[in-house]
C-alpha positions as CSV (number, residue, x, y, z in Angstrom):
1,X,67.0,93.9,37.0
2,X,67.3,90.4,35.9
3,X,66.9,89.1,32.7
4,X,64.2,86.4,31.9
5,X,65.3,85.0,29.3
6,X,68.7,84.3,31.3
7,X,66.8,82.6,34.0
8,X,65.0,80.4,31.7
9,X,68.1,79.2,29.9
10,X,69.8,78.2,33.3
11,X,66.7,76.6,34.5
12,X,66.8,74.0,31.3
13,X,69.7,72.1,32.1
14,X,69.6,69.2,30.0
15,X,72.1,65.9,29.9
16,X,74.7,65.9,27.7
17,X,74.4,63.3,24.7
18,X,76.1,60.0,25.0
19,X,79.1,61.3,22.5
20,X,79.7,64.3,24.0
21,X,82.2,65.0,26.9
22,X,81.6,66.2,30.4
23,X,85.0,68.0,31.4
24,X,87.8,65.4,29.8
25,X,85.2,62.6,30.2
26,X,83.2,61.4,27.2
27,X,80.0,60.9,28.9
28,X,79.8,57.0,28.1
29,X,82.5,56.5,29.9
30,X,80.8,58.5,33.1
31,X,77.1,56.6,32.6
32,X,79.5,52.9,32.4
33,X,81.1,53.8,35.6
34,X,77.6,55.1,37.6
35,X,76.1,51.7,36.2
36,X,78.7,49.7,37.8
37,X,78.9,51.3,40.7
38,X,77.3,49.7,43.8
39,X,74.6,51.7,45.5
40,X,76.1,52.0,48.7
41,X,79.4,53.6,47.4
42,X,77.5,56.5,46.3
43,X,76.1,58.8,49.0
44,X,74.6,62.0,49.1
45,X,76.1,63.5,51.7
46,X,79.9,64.7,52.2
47,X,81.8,62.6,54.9
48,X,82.0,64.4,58.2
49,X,84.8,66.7,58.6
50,X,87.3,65.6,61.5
51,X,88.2,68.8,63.8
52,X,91.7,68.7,64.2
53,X,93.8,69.2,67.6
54,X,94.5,72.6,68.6
């Protein structure tokens, strides 16, 4: 069976403070970089996949 109190812990998923790290990354350093980043350089979707020659 699954646990409730499990799925309500992994629904909450809240942002890490601005001291904290994200991986090796404090996370000012990760909110700097999104803020200067130009909006067309981040997209949503993943490039399309060339097929390669068989």
């Amino acid at each position: 069976m699954t646990d409730p109190q499990k799925n309500v812990s992994q629904s909450k998923k809240k942002e890490p403070a601005l001291w904290e790290s994200y991986g090796s990354f404090p996370v000012w350093i990760l909110k700097l970089i999104n803020a200067l980043t130009p909006g067309f350089l981040i997209s949503k979707s993943p490039a399309p996949k060339r097929k390669l020659p068989q």
